[in-house]
N, C-alpha and C positions, 0 to 999 in steps of 0.2 A: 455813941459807941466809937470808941478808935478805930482809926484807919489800919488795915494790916499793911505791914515796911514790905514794898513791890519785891525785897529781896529774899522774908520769909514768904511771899505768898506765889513766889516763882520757883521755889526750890532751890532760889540760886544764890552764896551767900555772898559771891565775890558780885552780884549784880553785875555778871557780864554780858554784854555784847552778844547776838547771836554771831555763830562761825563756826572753823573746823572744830575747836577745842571742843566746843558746845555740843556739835553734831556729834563727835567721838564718844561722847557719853551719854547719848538717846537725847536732846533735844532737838523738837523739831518744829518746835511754835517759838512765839517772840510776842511781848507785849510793847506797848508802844504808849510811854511816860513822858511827861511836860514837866519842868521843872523848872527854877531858876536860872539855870543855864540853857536852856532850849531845850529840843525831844532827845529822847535819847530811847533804845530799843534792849529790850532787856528778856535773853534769854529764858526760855521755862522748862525746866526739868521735873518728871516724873514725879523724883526723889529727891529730898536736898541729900542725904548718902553721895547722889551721882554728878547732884551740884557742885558739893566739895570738890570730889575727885577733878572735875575741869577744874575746877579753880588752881588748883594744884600743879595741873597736867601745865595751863598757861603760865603759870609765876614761873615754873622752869624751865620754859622754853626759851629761844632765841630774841622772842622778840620785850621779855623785861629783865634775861640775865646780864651779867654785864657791866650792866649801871650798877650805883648806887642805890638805897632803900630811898631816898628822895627824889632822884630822877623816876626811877622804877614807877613807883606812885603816884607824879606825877601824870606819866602816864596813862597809869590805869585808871584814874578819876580824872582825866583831862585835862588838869588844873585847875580844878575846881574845889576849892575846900583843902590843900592840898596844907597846910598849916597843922589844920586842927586834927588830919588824916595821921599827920606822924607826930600830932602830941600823942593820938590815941595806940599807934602803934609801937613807942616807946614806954608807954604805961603800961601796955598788956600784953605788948607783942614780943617784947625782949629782948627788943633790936633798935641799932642807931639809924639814925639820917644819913648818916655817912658807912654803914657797910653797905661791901660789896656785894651783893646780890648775887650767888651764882646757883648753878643748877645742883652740885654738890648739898649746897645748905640747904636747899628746899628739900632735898631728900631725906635729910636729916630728920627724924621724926618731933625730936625735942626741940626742932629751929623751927623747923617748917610749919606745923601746929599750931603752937602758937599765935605763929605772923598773919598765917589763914584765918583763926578765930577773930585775934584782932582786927582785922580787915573785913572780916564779917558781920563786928559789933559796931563799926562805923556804920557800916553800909544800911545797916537797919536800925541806930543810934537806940537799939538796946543788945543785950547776949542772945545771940541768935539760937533758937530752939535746936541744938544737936550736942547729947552728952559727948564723954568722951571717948567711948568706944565708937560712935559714929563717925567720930572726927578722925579717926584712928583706920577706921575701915574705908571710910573714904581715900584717905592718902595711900592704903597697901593697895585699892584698885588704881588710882593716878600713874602707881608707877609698878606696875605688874606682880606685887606680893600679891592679890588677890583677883581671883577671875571675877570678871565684870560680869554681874548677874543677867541670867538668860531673859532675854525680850520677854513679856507674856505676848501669848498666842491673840491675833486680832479674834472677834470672836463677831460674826453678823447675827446684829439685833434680829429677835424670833420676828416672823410676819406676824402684822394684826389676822384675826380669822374670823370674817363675818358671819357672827351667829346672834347677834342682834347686840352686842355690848361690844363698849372697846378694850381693847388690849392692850396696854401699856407694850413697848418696843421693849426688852430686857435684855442687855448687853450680855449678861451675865449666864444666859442661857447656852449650854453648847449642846449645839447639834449633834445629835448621835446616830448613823444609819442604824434601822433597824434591822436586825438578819431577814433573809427572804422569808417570807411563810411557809409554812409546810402545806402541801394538798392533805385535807383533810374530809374522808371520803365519809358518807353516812351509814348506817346498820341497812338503812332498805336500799341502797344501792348494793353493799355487798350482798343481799338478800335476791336482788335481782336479777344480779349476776350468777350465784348459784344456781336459782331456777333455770335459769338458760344453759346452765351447764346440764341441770337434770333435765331438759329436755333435749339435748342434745346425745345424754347417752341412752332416752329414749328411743330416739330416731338409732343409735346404735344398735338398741337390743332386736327391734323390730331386724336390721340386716342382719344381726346374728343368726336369727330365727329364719329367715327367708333362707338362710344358709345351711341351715341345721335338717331343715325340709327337704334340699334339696341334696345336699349329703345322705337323709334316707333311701333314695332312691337310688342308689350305686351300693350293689351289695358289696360289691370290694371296697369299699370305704367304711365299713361298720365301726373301724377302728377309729377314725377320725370323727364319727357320729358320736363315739362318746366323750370326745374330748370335747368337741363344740357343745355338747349338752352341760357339762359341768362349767366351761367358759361362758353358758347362756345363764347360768344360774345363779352365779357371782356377778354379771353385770343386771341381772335384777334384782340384785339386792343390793349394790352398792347404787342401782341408778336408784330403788326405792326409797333406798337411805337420803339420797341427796337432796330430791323432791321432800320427804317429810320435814330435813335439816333447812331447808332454803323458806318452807313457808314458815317454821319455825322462828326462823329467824327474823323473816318479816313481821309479823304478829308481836314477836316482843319487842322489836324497835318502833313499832306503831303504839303499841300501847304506853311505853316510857314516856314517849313526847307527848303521846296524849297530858300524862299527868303531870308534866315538865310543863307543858305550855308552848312547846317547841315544836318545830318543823321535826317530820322522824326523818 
């Protein structure tokens, strides 16, 4: 099986150098290559999209405009190859050994394009994998026609959770808080809560009654005797109501779990 060219398999087509250009468009790893010429460290980008775009951002900077396309080149490749670097970039790039390199022409879409391609098909001595609307997108991010696509989110791998197998770590997983829980109360707790109510307006009617007694006995209060009698009569019905309503209610949340299987 061939080898993959370290500058399709880095995203990077101009195979640069890690640095600011490099960090400017999200690289932030480096590989580390042995060649003919000694080691050399060679940027890795996400994207080749964001590869280009450096390569781009650097050919029209300060430090290769200026020169010449042969000094430039040199350069960029060290001196190493640097012959067969601008036969290929005269074949495909569209450009002499002897233009001037400036920041102008790399802006240029139909200059710069090009010379980038070409210099990408050296660098991996075949046509490097990016059509042309890549190539194209690259250069409008290099130089501000297009906004530089948003970072994705770090995203920490789920925990393993010992339950007797393992878990694969999935990057891919985003943590989602779950809303708080609701309290959720049971039928025989509301059930025993009413009881308690109905005995509490038991213990009411009982002082009603203690009261109603003793209101018989003050015959100037006769008036007030029948008021407390028809207020005695109403709180024994509503307190009867509630005692019936609360066991009521108990009983059918006992019997539903019964047949559920569930706690009532």
């Amino acid at each position: 099986m061939a080898k993959i060219p370290a500058s399709i398999r880095t995203n990077n087509p101009g195979a640069m150098y890690p640095g600011p250009a490099a960090t400017k468009f999200g690289s932030k790893r480096y590989e580390v290559l042995t060649s003919k010429d000694g080691t050399h460290q060679i940027a890795i980008f996400d994207d080749p999209v964001l590869g280009g775009a450096a390569m781009f951002f650097l050919l029209a900077s300060k430090t290769y405009t200026g020169r010449t396309i042969q000094q430039a080149i040199a350069k960029w490749c060290g001196g190493f190859a640097v012959t067969t670097y601008l036969k290929v970039l005269e074949e495909k790039g569209g450009v002499n050994r002897d233009t001037m390199l400036t920041r102008e022409l790399v802006l240029v879409p139909e200059v710069g394009i090009p010379l980038a391609r070409a210099m990408a098909w050296q660098e991996a001595g075949m046509d490097y994998p990016m059509n042309d609307e890549q190539w194209a997108t690259s250069h409008g991010i290099a130089f501000g026609r297009i906004p530089m696509p948003e970072s994705q989110p770090v995203i920490a791998p789920r925990q393993p959770v010992d339950i007797g197998e393992d878990i694969p770590a999935s990057p891919t997983v985003v943590a989602i808080e779950a809303p708080a829980a609701k309290l959720r109360t049971s039928g025989t707790i509301w059930g025993t809560i009413a009881a308690a109510l109905a005995y509490v307006s038991q213990w009411a009617e009982t002082a009603v009654a203690f009261g109603l007694e003793w209101a018989a006995e003050l015959a100037l209060l006769l008036p007030l005797k029948s008021l407390v009698l028809a207020l005695s009569g109403n709180v024994k019905a509503w307190t009867t109501g509630m005692v019936f309503g609360a066991l009521s209610l108990v009983a059918t949340r006992r019997v539903k779990a019964t047949l559920e299987g569930k706690k009532g």
